[in-house]
mmCIF file of the N, C-alpha and C atoms, coordinates in Angstrom:
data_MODEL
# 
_entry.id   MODEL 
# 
loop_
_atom_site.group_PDB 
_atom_site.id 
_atom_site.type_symbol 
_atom_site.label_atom_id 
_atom_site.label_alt_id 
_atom_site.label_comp_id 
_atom_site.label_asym_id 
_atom_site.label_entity_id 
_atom_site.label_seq_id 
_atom_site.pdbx_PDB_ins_code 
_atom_site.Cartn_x 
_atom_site.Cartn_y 
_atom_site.Cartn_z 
_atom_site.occupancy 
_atom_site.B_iso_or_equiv 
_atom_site.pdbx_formal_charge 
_atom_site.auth_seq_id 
_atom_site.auth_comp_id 
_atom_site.auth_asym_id 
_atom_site.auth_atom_id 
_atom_site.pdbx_PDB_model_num 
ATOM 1   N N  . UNK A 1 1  ? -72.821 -14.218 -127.313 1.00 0.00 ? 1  UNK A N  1 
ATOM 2   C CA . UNK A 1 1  ? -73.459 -12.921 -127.125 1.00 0.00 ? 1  UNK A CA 1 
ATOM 3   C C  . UNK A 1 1  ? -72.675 -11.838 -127.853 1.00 0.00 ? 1  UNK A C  1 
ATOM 4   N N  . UNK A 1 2  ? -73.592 -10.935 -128.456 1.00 0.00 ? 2  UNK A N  1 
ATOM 5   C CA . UNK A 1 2  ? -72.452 -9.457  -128.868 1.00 0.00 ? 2  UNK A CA 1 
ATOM 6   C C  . UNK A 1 2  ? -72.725 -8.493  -127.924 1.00 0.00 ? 2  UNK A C  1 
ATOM 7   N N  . UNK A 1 3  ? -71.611 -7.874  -128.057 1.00 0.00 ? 3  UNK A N  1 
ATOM 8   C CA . UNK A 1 3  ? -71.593 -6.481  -127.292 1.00 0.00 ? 3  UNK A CA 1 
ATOM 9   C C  . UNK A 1 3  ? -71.838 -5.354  -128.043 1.00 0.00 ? 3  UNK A C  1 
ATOM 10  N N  . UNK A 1 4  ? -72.707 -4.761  -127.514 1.00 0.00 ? 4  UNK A N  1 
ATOM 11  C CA . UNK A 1 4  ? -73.206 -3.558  -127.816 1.00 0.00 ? 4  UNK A CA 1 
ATOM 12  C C  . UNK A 1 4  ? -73.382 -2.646  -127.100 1.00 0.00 ? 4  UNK A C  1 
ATOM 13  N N  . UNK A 1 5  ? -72.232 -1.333  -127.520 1.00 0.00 ? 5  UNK A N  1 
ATOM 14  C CA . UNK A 1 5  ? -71.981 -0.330  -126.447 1.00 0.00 ? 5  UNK A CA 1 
ATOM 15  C C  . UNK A 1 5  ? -71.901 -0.886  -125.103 1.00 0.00 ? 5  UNK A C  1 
ATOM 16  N N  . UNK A 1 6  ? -71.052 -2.025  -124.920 1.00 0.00 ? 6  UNK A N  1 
ATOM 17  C CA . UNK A 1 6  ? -70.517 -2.210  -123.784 1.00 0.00 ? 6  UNK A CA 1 
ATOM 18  C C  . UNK A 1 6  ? -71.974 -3.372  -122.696 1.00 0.00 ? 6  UNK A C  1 
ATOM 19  N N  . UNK A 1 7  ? -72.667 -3.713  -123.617 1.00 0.00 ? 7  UNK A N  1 
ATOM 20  C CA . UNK A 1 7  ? -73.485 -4.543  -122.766 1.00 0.00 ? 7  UNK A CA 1 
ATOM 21  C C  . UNK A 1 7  ? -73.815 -5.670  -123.744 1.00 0.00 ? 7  UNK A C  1 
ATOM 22  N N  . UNK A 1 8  ? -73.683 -7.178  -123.139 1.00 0.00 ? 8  UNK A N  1 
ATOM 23  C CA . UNK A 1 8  ? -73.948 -8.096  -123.705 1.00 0.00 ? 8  UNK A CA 1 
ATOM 24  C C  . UNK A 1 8  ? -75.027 -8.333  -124.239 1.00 0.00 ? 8  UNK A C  1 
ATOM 25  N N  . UNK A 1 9  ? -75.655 -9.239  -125.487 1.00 0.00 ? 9  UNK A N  1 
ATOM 26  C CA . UNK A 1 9  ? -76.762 -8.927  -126.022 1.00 0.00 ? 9  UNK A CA 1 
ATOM 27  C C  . UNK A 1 9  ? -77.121 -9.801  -127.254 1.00 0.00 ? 9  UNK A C  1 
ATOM 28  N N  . UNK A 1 10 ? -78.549 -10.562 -127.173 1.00 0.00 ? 10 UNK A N  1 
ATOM 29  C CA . UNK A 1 10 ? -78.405 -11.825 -128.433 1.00 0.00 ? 10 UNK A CA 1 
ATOM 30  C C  . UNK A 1 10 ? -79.060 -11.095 -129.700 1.00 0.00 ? 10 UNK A C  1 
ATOM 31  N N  . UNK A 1 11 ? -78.001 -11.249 -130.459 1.00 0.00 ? 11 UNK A N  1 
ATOM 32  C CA . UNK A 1 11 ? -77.885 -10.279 -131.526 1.00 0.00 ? 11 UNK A CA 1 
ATOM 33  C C  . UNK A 1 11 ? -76.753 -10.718 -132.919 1.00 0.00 ? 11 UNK A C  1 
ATOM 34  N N  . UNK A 1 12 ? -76.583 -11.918 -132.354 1.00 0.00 ? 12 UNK A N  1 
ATOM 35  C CA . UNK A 1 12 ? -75.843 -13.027 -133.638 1.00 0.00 ? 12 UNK A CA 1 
ATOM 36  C C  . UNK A 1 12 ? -76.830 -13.277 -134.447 1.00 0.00 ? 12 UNK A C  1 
ATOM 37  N N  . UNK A 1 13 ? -76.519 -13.391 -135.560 1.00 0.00 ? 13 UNK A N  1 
ATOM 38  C CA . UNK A 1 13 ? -77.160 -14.148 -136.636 1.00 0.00 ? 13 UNK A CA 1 
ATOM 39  C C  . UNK A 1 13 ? -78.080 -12.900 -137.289 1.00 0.00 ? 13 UNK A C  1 
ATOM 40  N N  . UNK A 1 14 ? -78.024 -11.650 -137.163 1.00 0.00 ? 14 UNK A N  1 
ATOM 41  C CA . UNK A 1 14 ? -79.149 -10.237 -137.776 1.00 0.00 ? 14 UNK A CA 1 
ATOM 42  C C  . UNK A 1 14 ? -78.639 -9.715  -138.172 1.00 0.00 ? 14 UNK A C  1 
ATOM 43  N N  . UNK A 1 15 ? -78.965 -8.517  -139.327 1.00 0.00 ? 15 UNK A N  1 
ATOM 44  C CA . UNK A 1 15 ? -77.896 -7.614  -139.687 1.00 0.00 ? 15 UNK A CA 1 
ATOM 45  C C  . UNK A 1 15 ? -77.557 -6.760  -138.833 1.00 0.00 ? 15 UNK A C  1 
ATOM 46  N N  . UNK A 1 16 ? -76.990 -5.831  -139.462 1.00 0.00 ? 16 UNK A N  1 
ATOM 47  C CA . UNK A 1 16 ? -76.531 -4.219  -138.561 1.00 0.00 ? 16 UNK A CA 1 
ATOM 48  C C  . UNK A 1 16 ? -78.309 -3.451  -138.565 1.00 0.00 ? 16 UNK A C  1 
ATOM 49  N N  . UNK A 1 17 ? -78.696 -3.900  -140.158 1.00 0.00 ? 17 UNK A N  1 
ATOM 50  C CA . UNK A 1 17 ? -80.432 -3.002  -140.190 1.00 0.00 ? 17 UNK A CA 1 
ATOM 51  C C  . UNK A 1 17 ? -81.382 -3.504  -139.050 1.00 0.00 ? 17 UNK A C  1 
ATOM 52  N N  . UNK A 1 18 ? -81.498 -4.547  -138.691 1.00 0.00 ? 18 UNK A N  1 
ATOM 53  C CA . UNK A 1 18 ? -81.810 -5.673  -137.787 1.00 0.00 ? 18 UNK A CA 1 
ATOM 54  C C  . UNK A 1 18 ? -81.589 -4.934  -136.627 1.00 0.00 ? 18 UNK A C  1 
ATOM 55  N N  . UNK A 1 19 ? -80.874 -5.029  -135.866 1.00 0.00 ? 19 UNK A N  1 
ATOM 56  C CA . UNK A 1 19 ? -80.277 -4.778  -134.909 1.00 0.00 ? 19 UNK A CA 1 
ATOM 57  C C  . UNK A 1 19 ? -80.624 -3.161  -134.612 1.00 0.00 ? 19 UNK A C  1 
ATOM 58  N N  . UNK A 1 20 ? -80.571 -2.391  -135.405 1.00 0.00 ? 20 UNK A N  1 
ATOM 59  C CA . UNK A 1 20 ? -80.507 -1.164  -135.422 1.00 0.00 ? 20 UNK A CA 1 
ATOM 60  C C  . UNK A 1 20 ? -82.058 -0.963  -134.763 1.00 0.00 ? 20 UNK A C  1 
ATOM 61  N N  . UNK A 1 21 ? -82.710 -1.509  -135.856 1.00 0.00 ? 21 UNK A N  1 
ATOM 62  C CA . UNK A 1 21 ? -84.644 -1.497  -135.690 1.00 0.00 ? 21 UNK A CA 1 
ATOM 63  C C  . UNK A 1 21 ? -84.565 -1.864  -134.027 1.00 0.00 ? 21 UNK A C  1 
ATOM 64  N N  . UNK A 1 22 ? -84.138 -2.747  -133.537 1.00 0.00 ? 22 UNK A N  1 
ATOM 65  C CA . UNK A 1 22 ? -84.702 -3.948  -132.300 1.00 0.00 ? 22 UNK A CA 1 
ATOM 66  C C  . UNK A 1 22 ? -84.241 -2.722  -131.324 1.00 0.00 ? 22 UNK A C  1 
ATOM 67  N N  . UNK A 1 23 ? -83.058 -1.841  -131.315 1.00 0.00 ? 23 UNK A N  1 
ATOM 68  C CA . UNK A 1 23 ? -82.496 -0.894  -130.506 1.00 0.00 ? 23 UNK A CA 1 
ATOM 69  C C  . UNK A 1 23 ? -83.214 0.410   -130.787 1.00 0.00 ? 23 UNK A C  1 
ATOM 70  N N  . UNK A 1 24 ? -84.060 0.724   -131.817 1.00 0.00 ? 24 UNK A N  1 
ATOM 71  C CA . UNK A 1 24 ? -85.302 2.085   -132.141 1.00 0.00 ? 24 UNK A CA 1 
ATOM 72  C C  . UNK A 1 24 ? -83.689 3.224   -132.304 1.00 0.00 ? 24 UNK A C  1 
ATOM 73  N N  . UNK A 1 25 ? -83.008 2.477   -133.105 1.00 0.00 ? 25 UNK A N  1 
ATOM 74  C CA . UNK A 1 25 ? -82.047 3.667   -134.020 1.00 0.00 ? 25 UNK A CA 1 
ATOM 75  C C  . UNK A 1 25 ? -82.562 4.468   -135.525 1.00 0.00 ? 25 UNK A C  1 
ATOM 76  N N  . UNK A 1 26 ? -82.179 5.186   -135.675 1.00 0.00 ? 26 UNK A N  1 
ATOM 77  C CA . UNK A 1 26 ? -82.501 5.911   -136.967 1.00 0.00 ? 26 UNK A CA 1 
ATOM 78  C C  . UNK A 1 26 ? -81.580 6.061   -137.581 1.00 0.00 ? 26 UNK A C  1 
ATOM 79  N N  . UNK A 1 27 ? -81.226 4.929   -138.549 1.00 0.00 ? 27 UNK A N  1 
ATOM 80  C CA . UNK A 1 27 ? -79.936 4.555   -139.584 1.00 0.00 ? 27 UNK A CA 1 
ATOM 81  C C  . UNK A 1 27 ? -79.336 5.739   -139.830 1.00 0.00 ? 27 UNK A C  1 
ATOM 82  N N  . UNK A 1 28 ? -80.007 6.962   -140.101 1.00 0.00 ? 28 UNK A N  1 
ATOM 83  C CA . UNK A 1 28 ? -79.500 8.277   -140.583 1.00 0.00 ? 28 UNK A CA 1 
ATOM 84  C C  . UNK A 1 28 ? -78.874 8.694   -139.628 1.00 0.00 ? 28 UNK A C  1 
ATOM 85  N N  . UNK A 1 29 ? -78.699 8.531   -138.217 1.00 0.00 ? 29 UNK A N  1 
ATOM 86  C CA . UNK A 1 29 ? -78.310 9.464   -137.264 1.00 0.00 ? 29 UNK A CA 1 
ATOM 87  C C  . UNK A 1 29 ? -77.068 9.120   -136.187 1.00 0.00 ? 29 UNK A C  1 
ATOM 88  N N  . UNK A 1 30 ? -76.963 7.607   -137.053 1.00 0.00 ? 30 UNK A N  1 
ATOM 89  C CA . UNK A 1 30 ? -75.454 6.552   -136.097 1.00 0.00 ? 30 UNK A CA 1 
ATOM 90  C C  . UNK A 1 30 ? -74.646 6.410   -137.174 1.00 0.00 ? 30 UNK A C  1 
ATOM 91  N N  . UNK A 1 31 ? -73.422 6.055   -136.298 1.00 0.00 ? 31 UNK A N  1 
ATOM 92  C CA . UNK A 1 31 ? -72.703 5.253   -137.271 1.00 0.00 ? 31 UNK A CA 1 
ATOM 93  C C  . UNK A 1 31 ? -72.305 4.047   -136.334 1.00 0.00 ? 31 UNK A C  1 
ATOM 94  N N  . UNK A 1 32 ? -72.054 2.824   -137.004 1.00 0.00 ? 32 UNK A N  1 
ATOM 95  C CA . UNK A 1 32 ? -71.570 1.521   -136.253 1.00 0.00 ? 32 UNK A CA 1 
ATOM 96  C C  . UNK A 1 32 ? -70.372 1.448   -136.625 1.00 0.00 ? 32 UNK A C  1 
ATOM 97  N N  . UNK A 1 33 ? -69.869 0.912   -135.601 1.00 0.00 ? 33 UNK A N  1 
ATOM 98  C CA . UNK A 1 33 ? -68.014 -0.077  -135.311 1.00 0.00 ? 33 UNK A CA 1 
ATOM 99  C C  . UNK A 1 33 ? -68.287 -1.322  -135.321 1.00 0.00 ? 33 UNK A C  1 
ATOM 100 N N  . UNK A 1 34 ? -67.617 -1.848  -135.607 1.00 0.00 ? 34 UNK A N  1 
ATOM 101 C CA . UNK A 1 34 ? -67.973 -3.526  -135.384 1.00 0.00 ? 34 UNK A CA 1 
ATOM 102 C C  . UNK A 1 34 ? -66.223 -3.626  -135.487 1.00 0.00 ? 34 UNK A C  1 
ATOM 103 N N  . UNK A 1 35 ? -66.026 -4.243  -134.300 1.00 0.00 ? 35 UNK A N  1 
ATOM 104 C CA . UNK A 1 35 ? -64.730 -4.862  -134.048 1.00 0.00 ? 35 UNK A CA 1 
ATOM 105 C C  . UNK A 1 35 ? -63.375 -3.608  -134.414 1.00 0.00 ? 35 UNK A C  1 
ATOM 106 N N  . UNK A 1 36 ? -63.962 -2.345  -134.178 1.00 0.00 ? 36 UNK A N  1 
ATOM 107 C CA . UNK A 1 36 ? -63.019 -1.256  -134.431 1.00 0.00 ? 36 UNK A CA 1 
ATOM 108 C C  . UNK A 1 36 ? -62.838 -1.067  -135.720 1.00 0.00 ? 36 UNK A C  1 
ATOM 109 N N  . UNK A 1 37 ? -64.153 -1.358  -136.541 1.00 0.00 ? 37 UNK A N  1 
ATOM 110 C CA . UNK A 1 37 ? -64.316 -1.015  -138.206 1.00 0.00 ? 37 UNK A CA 1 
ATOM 111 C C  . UNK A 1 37 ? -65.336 0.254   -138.291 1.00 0.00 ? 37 UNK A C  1 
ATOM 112 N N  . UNK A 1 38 ? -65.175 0.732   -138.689 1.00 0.00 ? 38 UNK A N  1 
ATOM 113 C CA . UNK A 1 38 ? -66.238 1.774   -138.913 1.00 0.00 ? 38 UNK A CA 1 
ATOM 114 C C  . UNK A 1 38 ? -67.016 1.492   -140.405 1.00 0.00 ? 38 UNK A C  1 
ATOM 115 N N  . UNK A 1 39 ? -68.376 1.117   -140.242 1.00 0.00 ? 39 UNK A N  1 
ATOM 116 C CA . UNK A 1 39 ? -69.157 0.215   -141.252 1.00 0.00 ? 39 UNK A CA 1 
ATOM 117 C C  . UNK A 1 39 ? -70.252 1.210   -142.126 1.00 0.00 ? 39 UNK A C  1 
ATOM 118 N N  . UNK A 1 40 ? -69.752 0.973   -143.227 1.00 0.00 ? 40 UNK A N  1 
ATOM 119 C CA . UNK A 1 40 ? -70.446 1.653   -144.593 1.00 0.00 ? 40 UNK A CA 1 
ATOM 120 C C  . UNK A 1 40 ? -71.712 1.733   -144.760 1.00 0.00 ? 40 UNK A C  1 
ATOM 121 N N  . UNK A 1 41 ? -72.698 2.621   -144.171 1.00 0.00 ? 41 UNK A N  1 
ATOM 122 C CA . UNK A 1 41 ? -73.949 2.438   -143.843 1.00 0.00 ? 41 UNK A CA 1 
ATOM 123 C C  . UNK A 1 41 ? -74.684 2.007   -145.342 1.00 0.00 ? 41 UNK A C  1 
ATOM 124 N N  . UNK A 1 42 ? -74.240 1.951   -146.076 1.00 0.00 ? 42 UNK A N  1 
ATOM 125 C CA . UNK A 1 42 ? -74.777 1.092   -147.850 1.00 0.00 ? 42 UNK A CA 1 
ATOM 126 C C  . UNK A 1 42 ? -74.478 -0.536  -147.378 1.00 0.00 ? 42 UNK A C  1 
ATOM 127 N N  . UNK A 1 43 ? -73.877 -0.491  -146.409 1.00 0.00 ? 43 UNK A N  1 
ATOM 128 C CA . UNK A 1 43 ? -73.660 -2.510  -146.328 1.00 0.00 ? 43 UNK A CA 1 
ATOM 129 C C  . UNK A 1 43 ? -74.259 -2.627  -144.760 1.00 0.00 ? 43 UNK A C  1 
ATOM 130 N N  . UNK A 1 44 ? -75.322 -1.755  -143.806 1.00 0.00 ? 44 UNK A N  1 
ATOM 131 C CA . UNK A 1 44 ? -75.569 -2.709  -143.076 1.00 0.00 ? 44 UNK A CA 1 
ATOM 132 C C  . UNK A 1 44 ? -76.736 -3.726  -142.933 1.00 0.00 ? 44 UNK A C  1 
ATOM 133 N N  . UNK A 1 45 ? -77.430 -3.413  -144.372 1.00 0.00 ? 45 UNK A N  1 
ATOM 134 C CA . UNK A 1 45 ? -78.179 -4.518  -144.812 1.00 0.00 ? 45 UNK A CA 1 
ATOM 135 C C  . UNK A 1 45 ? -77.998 -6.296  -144.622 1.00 0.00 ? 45 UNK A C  1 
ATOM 136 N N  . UNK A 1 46 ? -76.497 -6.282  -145.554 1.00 0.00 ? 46 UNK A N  1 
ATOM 137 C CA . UNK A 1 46 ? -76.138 -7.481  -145.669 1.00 0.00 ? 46 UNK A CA 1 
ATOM 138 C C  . UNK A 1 46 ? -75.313 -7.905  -144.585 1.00 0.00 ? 46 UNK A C  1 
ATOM 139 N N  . UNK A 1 47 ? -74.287 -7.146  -143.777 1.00 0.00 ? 47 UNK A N  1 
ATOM 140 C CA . UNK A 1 47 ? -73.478 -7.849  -142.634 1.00 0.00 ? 47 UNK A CA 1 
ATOM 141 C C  . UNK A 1 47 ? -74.502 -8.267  -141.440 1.00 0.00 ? 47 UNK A C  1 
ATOM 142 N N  . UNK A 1 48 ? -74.238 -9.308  -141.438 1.00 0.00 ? 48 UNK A N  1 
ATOM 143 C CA . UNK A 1 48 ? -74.529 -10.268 -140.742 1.00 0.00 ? 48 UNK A CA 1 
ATOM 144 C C  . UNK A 1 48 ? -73.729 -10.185 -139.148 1.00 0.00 ? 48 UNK A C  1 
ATOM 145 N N  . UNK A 1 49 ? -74.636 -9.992  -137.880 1.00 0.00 ? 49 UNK A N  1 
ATOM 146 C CA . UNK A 1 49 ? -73.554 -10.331 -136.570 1.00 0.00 ? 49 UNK A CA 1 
ATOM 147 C C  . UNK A 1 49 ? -73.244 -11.528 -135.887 1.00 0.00 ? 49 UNK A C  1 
ATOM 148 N N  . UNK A 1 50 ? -71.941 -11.591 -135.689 1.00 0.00 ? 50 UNK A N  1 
ATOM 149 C CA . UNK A 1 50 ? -71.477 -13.126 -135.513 1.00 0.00 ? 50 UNK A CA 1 
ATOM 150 C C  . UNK A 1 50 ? -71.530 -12.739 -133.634 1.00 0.00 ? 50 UNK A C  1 
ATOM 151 N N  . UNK A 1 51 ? -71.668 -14.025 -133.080 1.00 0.00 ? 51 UNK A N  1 
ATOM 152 C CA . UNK A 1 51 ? -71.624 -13.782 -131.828 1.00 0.00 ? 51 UNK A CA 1 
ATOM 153 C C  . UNK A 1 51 ? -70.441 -13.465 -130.857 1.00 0.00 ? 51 UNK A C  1 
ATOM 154 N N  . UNK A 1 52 ? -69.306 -13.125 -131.566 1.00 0.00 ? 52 UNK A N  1 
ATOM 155 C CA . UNK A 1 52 ? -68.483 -12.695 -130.943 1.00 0.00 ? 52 UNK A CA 1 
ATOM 156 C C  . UNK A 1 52 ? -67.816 -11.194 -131.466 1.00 0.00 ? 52 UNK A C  1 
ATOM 157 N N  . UNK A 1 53 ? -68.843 -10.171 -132.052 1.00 0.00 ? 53 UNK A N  1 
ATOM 158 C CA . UNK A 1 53 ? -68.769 -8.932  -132.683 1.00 0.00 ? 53 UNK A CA 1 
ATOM 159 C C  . UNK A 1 53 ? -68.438 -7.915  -131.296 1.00 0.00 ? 53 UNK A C  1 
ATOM 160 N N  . UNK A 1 54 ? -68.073 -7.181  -131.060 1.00 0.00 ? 54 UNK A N  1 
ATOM 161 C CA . UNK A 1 54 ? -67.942 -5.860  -130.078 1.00 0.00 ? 54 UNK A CA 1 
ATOM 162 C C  . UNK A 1 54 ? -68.292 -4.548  -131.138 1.00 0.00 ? 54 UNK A C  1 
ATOM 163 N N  . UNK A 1 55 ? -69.551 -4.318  -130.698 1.00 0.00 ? 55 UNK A N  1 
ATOM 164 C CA . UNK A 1 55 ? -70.121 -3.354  -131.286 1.00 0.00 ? 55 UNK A CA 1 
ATOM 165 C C  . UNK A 1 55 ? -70.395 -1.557  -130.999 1.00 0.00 ? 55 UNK A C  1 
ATOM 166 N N  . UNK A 1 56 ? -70.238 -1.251  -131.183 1.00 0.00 ? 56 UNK A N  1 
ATOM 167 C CA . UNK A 1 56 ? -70.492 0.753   -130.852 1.00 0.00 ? 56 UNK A CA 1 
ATOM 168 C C  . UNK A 1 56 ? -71.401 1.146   -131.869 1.00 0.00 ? 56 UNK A C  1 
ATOM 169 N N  . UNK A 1 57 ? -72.310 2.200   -131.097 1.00 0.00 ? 57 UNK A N  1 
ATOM 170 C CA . UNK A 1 57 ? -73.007 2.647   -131.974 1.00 0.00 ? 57 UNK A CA 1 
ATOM 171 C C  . UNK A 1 57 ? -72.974 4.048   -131.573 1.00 0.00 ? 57 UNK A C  1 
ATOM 172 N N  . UNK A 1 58 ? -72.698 5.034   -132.254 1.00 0.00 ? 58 UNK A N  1 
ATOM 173 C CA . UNK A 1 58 ? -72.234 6.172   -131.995 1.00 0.00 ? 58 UNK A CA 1 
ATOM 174 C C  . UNK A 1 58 ? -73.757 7.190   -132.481 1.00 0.00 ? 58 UNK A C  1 
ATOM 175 N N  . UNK A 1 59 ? -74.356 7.820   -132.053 1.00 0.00 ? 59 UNK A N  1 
ATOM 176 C CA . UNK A 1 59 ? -75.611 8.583   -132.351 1.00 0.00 ? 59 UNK A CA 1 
ATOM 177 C C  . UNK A 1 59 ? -74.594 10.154  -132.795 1.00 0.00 ? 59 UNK A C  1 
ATOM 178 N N  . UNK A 1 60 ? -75.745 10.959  -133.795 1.00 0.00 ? 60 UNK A N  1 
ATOM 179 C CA . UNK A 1 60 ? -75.340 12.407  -133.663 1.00 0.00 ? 60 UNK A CA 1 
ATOM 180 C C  . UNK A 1 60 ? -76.305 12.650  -132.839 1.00 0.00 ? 60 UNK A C  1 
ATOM 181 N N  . UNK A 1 61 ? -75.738 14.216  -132.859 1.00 0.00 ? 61 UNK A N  1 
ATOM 182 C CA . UNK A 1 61 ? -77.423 15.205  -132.127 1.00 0.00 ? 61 UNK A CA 1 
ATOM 183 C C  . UNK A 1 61 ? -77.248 16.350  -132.490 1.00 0.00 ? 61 UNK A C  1 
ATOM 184 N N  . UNK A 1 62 ? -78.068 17.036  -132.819 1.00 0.00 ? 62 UNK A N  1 
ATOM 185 C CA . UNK A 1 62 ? -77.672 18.635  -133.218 1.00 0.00 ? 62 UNK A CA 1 
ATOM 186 C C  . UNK A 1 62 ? -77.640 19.393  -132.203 1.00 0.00 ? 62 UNK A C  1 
ATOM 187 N N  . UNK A 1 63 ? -77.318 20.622  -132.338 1.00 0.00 ? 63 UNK A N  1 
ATOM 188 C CA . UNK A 1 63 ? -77.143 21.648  -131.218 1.00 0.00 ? 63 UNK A CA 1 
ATOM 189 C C  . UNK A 1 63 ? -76.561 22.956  -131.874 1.00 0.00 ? 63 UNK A C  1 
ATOM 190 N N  . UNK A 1 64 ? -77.006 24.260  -130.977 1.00 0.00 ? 64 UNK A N  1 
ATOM 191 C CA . UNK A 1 64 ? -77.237 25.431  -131.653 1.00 0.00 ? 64 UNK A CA 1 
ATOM 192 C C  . UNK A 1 64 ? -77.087 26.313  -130.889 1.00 0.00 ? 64 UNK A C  1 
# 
């Protein structure tokens, strides 16, 4: 299983784009950690999640 933001979750074997879609993220508005990496939103096409990833997904939000 990976963890994502702290809750277990089958999510091995997809990308970060993958994953992102299945969770209704808007690539433009997170950034991901994977294993305390902070990941190059030009590569989460190709990385692939292994089932033992610990994942964060950090959202913005505006405010005024």
């Amino acid at each position: 299983m990976v963890v994502v933001n702290g809750k277990e979750m089958e999510m091995a074997g997809i990308t970060v784009t993958e994953m992102l879609d299945k969770l209704n993220f808007d690539h433009t508005k997170v950034v991901v950690e994977i294993n305390q990496q902070i990941i190059d939103k030009r590569n989460y096409h190709s990385i692939v999640l292994d089932e033992k990833d610990k994942i964060e997904i950090v959202g913005f939000v505006g405010g005024g």
